[in-house]
C-alpha positions in Angstrom: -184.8 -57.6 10.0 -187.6 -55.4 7.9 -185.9 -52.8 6.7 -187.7 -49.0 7.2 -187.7 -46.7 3.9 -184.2 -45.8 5.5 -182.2 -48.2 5.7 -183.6 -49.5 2.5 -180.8 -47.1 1.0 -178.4 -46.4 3.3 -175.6 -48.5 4.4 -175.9 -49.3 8.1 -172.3 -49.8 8.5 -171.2 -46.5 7.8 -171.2 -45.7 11.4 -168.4 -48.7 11.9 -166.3 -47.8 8.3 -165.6 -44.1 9.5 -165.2 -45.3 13.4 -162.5 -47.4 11.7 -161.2 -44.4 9.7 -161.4 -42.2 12.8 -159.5 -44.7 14.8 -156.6 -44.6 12.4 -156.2 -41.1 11.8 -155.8 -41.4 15.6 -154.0 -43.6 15.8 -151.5 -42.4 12.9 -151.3 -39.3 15.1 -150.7 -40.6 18.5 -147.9 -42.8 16.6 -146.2 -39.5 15.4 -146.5 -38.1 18.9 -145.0 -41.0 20.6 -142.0 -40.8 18.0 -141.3 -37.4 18.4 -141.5 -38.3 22.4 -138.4 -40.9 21.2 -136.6 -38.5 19.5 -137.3 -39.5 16.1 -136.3 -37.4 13.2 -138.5 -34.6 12.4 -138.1 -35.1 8.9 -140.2 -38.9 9.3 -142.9 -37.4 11.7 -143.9 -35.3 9.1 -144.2 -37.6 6.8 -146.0 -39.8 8.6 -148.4 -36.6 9.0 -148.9 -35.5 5.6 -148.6 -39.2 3.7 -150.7 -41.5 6.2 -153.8 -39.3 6.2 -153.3 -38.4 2.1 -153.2 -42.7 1.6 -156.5 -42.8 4.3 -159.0 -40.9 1.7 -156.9 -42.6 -1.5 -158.0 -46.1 -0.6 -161.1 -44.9 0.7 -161.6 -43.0 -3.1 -160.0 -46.1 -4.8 -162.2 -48.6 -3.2 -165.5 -46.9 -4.2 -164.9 -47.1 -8.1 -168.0 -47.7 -10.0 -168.9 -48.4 -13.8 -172.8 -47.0 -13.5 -173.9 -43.6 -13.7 -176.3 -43.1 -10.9 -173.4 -44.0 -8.9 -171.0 -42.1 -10.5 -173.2 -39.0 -10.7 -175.0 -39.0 -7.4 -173.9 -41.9 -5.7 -176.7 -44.1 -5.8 -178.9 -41.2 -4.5 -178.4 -43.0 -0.7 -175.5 -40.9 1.4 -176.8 -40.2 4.7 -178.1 -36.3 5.5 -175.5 -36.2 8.1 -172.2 -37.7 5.9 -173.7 -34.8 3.3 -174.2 -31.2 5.8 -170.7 -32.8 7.2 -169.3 -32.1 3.6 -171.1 -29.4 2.5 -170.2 -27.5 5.7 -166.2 -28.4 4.8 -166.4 -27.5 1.4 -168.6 -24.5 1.6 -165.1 -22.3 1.9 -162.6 -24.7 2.4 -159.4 -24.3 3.1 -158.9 -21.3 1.9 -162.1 -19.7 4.1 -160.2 -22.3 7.3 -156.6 -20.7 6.6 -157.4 -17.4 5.7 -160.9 -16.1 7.7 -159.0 -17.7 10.9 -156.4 -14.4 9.7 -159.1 -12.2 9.1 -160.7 -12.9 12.7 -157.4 -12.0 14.3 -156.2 -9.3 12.1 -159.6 -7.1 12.0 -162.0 -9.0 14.6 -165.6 -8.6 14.5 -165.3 -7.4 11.3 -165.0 -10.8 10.1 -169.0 -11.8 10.7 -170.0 -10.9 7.9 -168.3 -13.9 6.3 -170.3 -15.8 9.3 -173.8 -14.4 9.2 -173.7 -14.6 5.4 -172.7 -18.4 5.2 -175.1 -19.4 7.7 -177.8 -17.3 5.9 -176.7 -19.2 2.6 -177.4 -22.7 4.2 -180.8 -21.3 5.6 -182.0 -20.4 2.1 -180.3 -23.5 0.4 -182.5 -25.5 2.7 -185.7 -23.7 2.1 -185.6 -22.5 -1.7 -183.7 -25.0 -3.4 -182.4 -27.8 -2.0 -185.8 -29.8 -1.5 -186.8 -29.2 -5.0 -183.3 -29.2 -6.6 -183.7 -32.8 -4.8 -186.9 -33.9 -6.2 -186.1 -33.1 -9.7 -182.4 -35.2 -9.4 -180.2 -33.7 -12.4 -176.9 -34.3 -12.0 -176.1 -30.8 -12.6 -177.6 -26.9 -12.0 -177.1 -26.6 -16.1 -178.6 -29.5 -16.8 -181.8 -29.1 -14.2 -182.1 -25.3 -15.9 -182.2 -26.8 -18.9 -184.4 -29.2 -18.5 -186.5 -27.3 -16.1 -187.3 -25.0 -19.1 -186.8 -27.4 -21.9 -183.4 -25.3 -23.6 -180.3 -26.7 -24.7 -179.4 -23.1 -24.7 -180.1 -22.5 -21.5 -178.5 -25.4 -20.3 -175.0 -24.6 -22.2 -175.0 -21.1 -21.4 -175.3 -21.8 -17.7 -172.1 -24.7 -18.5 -170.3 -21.7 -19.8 -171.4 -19.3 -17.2 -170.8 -22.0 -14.3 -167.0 -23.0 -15.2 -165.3 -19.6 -14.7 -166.4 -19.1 -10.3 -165.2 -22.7 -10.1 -162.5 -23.0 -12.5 -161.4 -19.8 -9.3 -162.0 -21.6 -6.8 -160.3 -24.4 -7.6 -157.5 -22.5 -8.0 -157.9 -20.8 -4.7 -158.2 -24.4 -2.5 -155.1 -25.6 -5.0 -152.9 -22.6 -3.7 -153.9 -23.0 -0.4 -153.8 -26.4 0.0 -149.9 -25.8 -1.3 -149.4 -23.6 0.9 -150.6 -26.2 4.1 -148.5 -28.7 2.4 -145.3 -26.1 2.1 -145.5 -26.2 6.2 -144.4 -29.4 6.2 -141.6 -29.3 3.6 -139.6 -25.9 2.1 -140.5 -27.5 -1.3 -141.5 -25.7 -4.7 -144.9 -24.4 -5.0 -145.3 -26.2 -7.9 -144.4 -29.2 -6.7 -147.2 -29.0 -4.5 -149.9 -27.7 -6.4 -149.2 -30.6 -8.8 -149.3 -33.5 -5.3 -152.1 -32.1 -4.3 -154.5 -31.9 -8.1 -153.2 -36.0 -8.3 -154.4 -36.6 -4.8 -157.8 -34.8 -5.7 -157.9 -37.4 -9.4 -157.0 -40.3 -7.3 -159.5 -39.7 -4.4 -162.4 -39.3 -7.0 -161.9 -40.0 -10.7 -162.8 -43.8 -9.9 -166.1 -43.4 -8.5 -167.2 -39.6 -9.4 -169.7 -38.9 -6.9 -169.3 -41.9 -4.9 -165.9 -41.8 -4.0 -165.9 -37.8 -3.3 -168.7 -38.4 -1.0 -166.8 -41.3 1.1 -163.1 -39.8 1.0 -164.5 -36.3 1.1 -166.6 -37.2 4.6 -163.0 -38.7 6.0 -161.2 -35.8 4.6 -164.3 -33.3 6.6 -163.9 -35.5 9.5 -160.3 -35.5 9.5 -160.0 -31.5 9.0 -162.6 -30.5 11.8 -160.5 -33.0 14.4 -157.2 -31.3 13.3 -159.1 -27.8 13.9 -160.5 -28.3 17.1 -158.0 -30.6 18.7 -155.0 -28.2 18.9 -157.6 -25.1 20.2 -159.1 -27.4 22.7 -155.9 -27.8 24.2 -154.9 -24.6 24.3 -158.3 -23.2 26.1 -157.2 -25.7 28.8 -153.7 -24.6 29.3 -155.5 -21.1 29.1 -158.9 -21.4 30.7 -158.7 -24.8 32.3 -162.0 -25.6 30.1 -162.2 -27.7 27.0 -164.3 -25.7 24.8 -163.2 -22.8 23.4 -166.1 -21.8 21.6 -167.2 -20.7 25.1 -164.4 -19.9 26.9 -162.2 -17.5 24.4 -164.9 -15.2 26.0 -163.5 -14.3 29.1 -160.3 -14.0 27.4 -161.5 -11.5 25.1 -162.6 -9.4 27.6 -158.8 -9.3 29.0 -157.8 -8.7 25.4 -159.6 -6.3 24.9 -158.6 -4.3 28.3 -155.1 -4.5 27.0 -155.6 -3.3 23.3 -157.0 0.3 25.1 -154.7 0.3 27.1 -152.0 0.0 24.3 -153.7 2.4 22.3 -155.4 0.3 19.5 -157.3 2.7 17.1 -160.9 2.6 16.9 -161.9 3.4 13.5 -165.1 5.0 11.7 -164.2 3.6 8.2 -166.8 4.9 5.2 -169.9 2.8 4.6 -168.3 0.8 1.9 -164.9 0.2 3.2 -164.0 -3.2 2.6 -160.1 -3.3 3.8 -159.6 -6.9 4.7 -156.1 -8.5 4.9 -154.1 -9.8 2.2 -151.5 -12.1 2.4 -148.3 -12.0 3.6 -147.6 -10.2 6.8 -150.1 -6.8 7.6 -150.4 -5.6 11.3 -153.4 -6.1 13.7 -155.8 -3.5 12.1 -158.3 -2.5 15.0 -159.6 -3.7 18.5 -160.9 -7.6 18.0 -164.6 -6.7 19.8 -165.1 -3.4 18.2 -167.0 -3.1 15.3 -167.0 -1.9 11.9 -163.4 -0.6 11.8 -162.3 -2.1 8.5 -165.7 -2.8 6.9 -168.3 -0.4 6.6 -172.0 -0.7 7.9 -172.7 -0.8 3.6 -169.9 -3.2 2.8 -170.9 -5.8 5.6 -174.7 -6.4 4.6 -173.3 -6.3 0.9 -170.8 -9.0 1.4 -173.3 -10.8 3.7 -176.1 -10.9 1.3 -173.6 -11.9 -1.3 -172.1 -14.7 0.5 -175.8 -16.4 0.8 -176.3 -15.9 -2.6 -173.2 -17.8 -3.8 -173.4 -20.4 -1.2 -177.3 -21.0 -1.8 -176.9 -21.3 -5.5 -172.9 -23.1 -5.1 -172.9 -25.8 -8.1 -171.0 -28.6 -6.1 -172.6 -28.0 -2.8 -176.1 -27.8 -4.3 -174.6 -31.0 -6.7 -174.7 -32.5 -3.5 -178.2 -32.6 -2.1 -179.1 -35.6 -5.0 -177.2 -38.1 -4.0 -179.5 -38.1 -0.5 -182.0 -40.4 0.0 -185.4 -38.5 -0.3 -186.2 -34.6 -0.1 -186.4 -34.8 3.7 -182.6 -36.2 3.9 -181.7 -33.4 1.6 -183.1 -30.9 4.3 -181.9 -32.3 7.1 -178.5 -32.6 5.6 -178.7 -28.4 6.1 -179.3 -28.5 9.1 -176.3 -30.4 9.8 -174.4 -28.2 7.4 -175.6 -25.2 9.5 -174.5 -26.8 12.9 -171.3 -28.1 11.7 -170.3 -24.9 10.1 -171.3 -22.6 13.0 -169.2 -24.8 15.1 -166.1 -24.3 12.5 -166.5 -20.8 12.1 -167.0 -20.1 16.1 -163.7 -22.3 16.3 -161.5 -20.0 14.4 -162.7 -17.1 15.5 -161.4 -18.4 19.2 -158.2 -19.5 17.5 -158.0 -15.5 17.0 -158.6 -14.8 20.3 -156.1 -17.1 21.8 -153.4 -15.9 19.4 -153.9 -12.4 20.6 -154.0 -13.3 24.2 -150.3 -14.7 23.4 -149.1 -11.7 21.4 -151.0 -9.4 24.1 -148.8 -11.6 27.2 -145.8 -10.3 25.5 -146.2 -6.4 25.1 -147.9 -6.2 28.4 -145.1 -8.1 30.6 -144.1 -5.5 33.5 -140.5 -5.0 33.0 -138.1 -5.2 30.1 -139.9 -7.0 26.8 -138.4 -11.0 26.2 -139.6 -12.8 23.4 -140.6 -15.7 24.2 -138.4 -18.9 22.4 -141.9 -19.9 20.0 -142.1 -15.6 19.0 -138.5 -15.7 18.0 -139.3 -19.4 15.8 -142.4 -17.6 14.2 -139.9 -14.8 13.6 -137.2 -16.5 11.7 -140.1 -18.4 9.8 -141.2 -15.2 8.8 -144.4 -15.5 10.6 -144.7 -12.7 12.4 -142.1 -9.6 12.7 -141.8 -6.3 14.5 -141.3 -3.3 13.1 -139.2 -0.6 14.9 -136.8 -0.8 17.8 -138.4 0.5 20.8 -140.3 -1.2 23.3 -143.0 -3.3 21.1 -146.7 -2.7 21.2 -149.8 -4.4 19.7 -149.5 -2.6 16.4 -145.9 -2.6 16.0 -146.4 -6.4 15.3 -147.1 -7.8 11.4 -148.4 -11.4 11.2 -148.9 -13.5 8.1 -152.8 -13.9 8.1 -152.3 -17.5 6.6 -150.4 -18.8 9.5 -152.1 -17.9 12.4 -153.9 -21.5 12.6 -150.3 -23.1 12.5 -149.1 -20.7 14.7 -151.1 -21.1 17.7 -150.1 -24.7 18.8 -146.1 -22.9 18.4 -147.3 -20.0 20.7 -148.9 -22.6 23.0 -145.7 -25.0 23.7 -147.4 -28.1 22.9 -145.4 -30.9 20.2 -144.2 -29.8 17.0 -147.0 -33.1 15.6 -149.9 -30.8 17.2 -148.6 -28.2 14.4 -148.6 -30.6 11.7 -151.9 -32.2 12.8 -153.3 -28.8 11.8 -151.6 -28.7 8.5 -152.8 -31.9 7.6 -156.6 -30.4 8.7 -156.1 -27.8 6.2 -154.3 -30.3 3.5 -157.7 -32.8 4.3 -160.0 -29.6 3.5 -158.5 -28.2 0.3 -158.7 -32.0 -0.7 -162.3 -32.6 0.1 -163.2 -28.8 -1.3 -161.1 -29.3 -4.5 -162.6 -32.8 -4.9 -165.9 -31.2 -4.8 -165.4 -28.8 -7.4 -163.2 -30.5 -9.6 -166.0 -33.5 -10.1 -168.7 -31.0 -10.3 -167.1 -29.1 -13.0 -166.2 -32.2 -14.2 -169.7 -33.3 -14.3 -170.5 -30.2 -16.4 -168.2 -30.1 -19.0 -168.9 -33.6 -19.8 -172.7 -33.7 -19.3 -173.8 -30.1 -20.5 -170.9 -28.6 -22.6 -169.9 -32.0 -24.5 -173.7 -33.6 -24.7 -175.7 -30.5 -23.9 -177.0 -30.4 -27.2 -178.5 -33.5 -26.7 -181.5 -34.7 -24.1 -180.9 -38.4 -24.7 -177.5 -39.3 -22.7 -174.7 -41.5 -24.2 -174.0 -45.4 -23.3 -172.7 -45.4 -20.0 -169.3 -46.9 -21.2 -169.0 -43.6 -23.1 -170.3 -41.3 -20.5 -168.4 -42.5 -17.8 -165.0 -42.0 -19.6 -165.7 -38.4 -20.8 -166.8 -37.6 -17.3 -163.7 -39.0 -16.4 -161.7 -37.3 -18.9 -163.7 -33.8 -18.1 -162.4 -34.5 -14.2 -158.9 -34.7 -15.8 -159.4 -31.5 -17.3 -160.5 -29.3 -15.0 -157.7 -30.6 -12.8 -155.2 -29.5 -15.3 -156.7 -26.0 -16.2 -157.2 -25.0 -12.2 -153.1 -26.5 -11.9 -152.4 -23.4 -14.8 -154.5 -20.9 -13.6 -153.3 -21.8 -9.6 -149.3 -21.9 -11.2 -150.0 -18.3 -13.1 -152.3 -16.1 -11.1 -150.5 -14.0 -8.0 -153.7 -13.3 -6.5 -154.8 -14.1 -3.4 -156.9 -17.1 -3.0 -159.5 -15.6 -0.2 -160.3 -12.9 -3.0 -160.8 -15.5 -5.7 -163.1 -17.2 -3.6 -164.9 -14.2 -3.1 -165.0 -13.6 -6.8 -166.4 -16.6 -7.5 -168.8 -16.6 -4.6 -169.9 -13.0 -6.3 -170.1 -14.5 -10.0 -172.2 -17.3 -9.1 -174.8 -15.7 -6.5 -174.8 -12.8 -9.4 -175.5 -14.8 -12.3 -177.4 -18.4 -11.0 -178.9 -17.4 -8.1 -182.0 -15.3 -9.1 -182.7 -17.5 -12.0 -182.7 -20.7 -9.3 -185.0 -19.3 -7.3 -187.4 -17.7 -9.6 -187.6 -21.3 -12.0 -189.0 -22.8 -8.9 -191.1 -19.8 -7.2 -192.0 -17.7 -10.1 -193.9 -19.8 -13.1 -193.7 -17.4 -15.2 -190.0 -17.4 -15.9 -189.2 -18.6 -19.4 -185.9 -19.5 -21.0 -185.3 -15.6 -22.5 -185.8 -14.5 -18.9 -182.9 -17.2 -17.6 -180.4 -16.3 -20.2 -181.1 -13.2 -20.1 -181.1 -12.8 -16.2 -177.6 -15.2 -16.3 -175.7 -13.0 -18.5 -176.9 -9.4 -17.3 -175.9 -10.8 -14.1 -172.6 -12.4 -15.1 -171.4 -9.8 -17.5 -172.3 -6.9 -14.8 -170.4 -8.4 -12.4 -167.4 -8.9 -14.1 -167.5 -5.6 -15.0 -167.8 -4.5 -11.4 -164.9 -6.5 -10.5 -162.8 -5.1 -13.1 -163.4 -1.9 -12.2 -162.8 -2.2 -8.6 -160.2 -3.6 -8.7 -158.8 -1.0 -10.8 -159.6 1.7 -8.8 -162.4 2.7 -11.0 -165.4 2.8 -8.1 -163.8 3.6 -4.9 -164.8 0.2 -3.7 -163.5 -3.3 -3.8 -164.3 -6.2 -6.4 -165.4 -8.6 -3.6 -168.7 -6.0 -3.6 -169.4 -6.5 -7.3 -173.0 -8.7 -6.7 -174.0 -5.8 -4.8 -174.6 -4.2 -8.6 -174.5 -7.5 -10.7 -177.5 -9.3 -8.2 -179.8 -7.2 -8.3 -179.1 -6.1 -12.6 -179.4 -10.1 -13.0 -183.2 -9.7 -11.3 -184.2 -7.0 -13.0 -183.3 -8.6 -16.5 -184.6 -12.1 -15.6 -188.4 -10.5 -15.0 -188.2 -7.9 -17.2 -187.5 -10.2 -20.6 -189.4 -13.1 -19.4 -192.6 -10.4 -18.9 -191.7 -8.7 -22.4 -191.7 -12.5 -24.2 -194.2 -15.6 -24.2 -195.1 -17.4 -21.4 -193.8 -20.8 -20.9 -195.5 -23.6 -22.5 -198.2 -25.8 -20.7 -195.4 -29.3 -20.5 -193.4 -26.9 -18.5 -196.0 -25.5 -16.0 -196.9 -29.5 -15.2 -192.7 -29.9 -14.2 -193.0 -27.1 -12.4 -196.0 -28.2 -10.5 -194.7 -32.0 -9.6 -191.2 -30.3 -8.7 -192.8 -28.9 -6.3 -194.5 -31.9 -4.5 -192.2 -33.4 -2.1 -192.7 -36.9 -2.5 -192.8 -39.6 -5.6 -190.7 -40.5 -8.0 -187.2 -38.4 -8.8 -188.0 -36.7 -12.4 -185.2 -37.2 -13.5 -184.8 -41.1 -12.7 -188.6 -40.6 -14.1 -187.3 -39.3 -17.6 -184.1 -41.7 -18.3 -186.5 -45.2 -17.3 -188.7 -43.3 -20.2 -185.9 -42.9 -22.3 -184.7 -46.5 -22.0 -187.8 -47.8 -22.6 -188.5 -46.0 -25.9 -184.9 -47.2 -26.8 -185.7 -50.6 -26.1 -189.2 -50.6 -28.4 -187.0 -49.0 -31.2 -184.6 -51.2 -31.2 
């Protein structure tokens, strides 16, 4: 058979390896359900639940080990566009944006868009400003593509530096949330299970790097967007008699939202920048779901929106993941699936909040004397949900935990106590395949731009390969501290980190390939004004210092970070004619990856020295 430019690089059995990976996370979870049907002890079907899936993506990691750097850095440069939007879509907020958003939805309601419109946004402008050039160029790193983009070894260590600290958070964030998935299986030590899940994420990747994140992490996306729309999909049945809940939580909302007037839900004019989004822990339902800015301002919203496609447009270990596609067109379709995929996760929880209020709503508007129903008074003594007062209940006399509203609508439903762990193990599957992606791109950077970033001429791969591998270790240990001593929540380190990076890399990413007059003053200076700005901004809000909150801070730290980038760069010498010629073949869309381009250059000179 001839084979197109296609499947020149891609595997053509993909399609059959994850239809066999499919078919046993099925079949692992039709076992569980026929046990519990038996009356097996709960104690094993929860095993089975959280240890079958976990040794799924472990072989599937293990078996994809490689000794060669293109491999290990960007998987041979041939994953499918569809294997990588499916990925980028998981890990674009992970678990903790699964778990915790699914809260926010339900807590504050249409509030919650923002965190929508702006990740959508982000994948838009990925797919038009960066990723097909990010592509083309093929550095296994945003430091080292800055750096070499404008020929800096400064540049390329201060980005390193720069770079670690929003992903060294949200590691941490996807560490404590994945322990928090895994504590609804077992009452064990937090810990404990921090510590499980940072060796599952090794294990799944250090053997391959990029290659093996890219396989396990597509079973672990697969695995978590089955777990999050089987349980709903049931549920808008039992409800709705139809199977889609994207579309049919509609209808229910409008019932919903009938019953919140009449139980006298506020409807609140909150100041522009009010950003008052739930913690965690228990907190009441704040507003009506359909009713708009209640508990974020008109300001607050377009400031976290625009911030949120910042950070996701210029994420390190989602952009990290665009050049291990084929060609530049792969790269941009792989966007598009990230866009559908994601749109489809994000409608999904939002319907998740629906349903949950319908339940809640069933049980305050029952004519007659108020019964809890026997899956309220399990939430209850789980410390779920609780009531507060001793009269007859309404809608705001209840407090939920806004991390266990996912788990808690297949309770609230009836269905098997499996259907609850099956979405546990959907959230365990995304902080893996989120902290896998982080971990090996910070990995990737503290081996290839902090320890070598001096140097333009890379090590022998033997050598590489283990420091990358060692780096991986790291990272994995310093996210285990900083997850084991921080108490803060893990949605606002996300939103830290998504603040700090759109703050500090994004401007300079999209100027080196749209503006050629940036020059390397202009990009440290733009990464640091930005960076240092917004840590201040977060400091001080979180302090009380502003009046608004730290999750707001790019809105002062983005545009500071613009200002200083043009403003040095225009006040210092232009860039050099070498670096105008990158520019210029960056931005053709076919030949040769640069990168590729330089190291056969650089083994060649090697070879006629020696």
């Amino acid at each position: 058979m001839a084979l197109s430019h296609r499947t020149g690089y891609v595997n053509p059995r993909l399609g059959n390896y994850f239809g066999i990976f499919i078919s046993a996370f099925i079949a692992i979870t039709l076992m569980t359900l026929i046990l519990e049907g038996l009356g097996v002890d709960d104690d094993m079907l929860r095993y089975a639940m959280l240890f079958g899936p976990a040794a799924l993506y472990s072989i599937i990691g293990g078996t994809a080990s490689t000794r060669t750097p293109i491999d290990y850095f960007a998987s041979g440069r041939r994953v499918p566009a569809f294997y990588t939007g499916l990925v980028i879509a998981q890990t674009a907020l992970g678990a903790t944006g699964l778990v915790a958003l699914t809260g926010v939805f339900f807590m504050i309601g249409f509030d919650a868009l923002c965190f929508v419109i702006g990740g959508l946004a982000g994948f838009v402008v990925m797919a038009v400003l960066l990723a097909p050039f990010i592509r083309k160029f093929g550095a296994f790193t945003i430091p080292s593509y800055l750096g070499r983009r404008l020929d800096s070894t400064t540049l390329r260590l201060v980005a390193g530096g720069i770079l670690i600290v929003p992903m060294m958070l949200v590691l941490a964030a996807e560490l404590r949330m994945g322990a928090h998935a895994v504590s609804w299986f077992f009452p064990v030590s937090h810990t404990l299970c921090v510590l499980l899940l940072a060796g599952l994420i090794v294990i799944s990747v250090a053997g391959g790097g990029m290659r093996s994140l890219a396989w396990s992490s597509a079973g672990q996306s697969i695995a978590s967007l089955l777990a999050l729309l089987v349980p709903v999909a049931i549920v808008a049945v039992i409800v709705t008699n139809l199977p889609l809940p994207q579309f049919s939580a509609g209808p229910v909302l409008r019932a919903v939202g009938r019953a919140e007037a009449a139980q006298g839900l506020p409807i609140i004019l909150p100041p522009a920048l009010a950003f008052d989004i739930p913690g965690e822990g228990l907190g009441p339902i704040a507003k009506r779901y359909s009713d708009a800015f209640g508990s974020i301002g008109p300001l607050a919203f377009v400031i976290m929106t625009l911030s949120l496609l910042a950070g996701i447009a210029s994420s390190p270990w989602l952009l990290q993941r665009v050049a291990s596609t084929p060609g530049v067109y792969e790269a941009r379709k792989s966007l598009g699936w990230a866009t559908l995929l994601f749109g489809i996760a994000m409608l999904t929880i939002a319907s998740i909040a629906v349903f949950m209020r319908d339940y809640l709503t069933d049980i305050v508007t029952a004519i007659g004397p108020v019964r809890f129903p026997e899956w309220f008074d399990l939430l209850k003594a789980q410390g779920y949900v609780a009531v507060a007062g001793d009269g007859r209940p309404t809608l705001s006399s209840f407090n939920v935990s806004r991390d266990d509203v996912l788990i808690s609508l297949p309770m609230a439903s009836g269905m098997p106590a499996v259907f609850t762990y099956l979405a546990a193990a959907g959230v365990v599957a995304a902080a893996l395949a989120t902290g896998g992606a982080v971990a090996l791109a910070l990995g990737n950077i503290l081996s290839e731009d902090i320890v070598f970033g001096l140097s333009w001429s890379p090590p022998q791969p033997g050598t590489r390969l283990t420091v990358a591998r060692l780096a991986l270790g790291t990272a994995a240990a310093l996210a285990v501290l900083l997850a084991l001593v921080t108490p803060t929540d893990p949605l606002e380190l996300m939103l830290w980190a998504i603040a700090l990076t759109g703050a500090s890399i994004f401007p300079v990413l999209v100027l080196s390939i749209w503006w050629k007059r940036l020059n390397v003053f202009g990009a440290v200076a733009g990464m640091l004004t930005g960076f240092g700005v917004t840590v201040l901004a977060i400091i001080a809000g979180e302090a009380g210092l502003t009046g608004t909150d730290g999750a707001l801070a790019a809105a002062i730290g983005l545009p500071a970070s613009v200002v200083a980038t043009i403003a040095v760069a225009l006040a210092t010498p232009g860039p050099q004619k070498h670096i105008m010629e990158l520019l210029r073949d960056i931005r053709v869309p076919g030949g040769e990856v640069l990168y590729d381009r330089e190291m056969r250059y650089e083994r060649r000179a090697k070879a006629q020295r020696s």
